[in-house]
N, C-alpha and C positions, 0 to 999 in steps of 0.2 A: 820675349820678356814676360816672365809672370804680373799678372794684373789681379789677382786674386790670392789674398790672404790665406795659404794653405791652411793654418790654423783656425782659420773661422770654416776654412771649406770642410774641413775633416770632422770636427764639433758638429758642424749642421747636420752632411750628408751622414754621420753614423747614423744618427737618429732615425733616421728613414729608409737607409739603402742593408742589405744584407752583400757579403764579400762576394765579389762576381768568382766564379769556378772554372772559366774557361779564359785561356789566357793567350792573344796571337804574338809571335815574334811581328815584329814593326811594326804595330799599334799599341801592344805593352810594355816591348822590350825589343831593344838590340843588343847582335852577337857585337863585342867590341875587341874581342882576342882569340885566335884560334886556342889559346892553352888555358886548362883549367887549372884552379886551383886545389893541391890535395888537398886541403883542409875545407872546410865548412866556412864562409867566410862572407861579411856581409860588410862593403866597405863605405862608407857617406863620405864624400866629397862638397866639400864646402867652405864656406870662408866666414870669421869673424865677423866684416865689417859688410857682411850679406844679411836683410833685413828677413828675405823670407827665412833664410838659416837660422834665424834667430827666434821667426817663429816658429819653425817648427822644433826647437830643441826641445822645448815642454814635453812635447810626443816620444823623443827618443825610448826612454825608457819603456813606454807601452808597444813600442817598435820590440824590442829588442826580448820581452817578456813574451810575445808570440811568435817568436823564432823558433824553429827546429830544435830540440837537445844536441847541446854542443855546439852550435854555431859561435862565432867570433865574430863580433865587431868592432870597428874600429874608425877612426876620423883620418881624413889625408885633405891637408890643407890647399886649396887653392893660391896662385898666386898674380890672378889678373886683376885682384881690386886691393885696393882702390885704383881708378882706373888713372895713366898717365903720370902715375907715381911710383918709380919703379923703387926706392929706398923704402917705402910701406908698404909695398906688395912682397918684399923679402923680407922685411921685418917683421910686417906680422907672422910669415911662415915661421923665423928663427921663436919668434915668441911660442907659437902652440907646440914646436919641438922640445923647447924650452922646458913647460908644465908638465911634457912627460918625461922627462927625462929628469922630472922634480919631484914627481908622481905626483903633482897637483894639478892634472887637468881636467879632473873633476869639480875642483873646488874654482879654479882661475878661467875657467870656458863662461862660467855664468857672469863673472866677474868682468871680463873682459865685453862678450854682449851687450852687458849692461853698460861701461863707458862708453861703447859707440854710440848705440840707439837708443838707451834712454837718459843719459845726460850730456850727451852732445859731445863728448873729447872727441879731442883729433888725438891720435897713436899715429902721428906721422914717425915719430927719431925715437931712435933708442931709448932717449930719455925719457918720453912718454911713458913706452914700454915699461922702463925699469918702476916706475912709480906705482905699477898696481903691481907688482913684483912685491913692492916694498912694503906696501901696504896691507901685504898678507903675509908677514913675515918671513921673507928672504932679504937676506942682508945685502947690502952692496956688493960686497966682495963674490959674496955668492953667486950670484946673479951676474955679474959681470964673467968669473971662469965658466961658469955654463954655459951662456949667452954669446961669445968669445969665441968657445971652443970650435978648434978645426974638425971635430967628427960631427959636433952638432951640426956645424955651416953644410958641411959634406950630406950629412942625410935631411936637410934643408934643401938643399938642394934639388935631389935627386925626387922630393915629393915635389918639389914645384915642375917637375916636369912630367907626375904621374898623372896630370889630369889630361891632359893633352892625347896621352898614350890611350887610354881610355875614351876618344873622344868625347868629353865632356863639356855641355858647350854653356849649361848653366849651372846652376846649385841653388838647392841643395839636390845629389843626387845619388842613387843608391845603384854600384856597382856589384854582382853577387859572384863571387868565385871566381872574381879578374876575371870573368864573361861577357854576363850578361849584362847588361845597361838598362834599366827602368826607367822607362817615362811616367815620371812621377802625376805630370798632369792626365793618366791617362785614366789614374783609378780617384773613385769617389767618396772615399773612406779610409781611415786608418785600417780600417778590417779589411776592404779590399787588397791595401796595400802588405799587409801581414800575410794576406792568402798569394798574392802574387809574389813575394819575395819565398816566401817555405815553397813554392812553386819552381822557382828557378833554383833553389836550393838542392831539391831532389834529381833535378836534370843531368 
């Protein structure tokens, strides 16, 4: 279990540390599938109602701006939290399929964030859900045929058991080309982390 603020850790150590260069499989990364992916492709595994996920969202985009040309990224929701709550661990996945399939997961990722950890809601029931839904204008009806839907349920699904496959055992985590698996505690810098991802990109 993470005991350290990725976000405080990444702010400090840039300041001081330059991006290490050499990089071992099982100390920086594991193989997590024999098949790669054709495309370029850079996947973060995480969850909503995941505190370090939450801090490290800030970073995304500084993530994603020192990738390769052409790389893809993309989010795949976890669904073991909350923990012992098996109707909010599929809800919040239907929720983040939700956003994109709204094309507001740009706009509803921060949204969402912010009601777990910084004003305390519980997103246990759908109704929870629908509420910041509504509050950024999606109408009931809306949200409910989307929310509903058998294909959405269906490819809800199938990410709730992507992490697993990937052996992913925390979050947030960055899977590169359905390969490689990054231990993220393993680099001491966002620049590290930018050098060891275009790292396993090229492989």
């Amino acid at each position: 279990m993470r005991t350290v603020s990725l976000f405080m850790l990444f702010a400090i150590c840039a300041i001081h540390l330059k991006a290490q260069t050499t990089f071992e499989e099982g100390k920086h990364y594991e193989i997590v599938s024999t098949e790669k992916s054709n495309e370029s492709i850079v996947t973060e595994f995480f969850s909503l109602y995941c505190g370090h996920c939450f801090q490290f969202e800030p970073l995304i985009d500084q993530l994603k701006a020192g990738l390769k040309e052409g790389t893809k990224f993309e989010k795949s929701h976890v669904n073991y939290l909350p923990r012992n709550n098996e109707e909010a661990q599929f809800g919040i996945v239907k929720a983040f399929v939700a956003m994109q399939d709204l094309g507001m997961q740009k706009d509803l990722v921060p949204q969402f964030f912010a009601a777990i950890h910084i004003k305390n809601i519980n997103l246990d029931s759908e109704e929870d859900i629908k509420q910041i839904f509504l509050a950024n204008g999606v109408s009931e009806d809306k949200f409910k045929k989307v929310y509903t839907n058998p294909d959405l349920i269906k490819r809800a699904t199938e990410m709730s058991t992507l992490w697993s496959k990937k052996s992913v055992d925390n979050v947030p985590t960055l899977v590169v080309n359905g390969m490689y698996k990054i231990d993220i505690n393993s680099v001491r810098s966002l620049a590290e982390l930018i050098s060891l991802t275009n790292y396993l990109l090229e492989k």
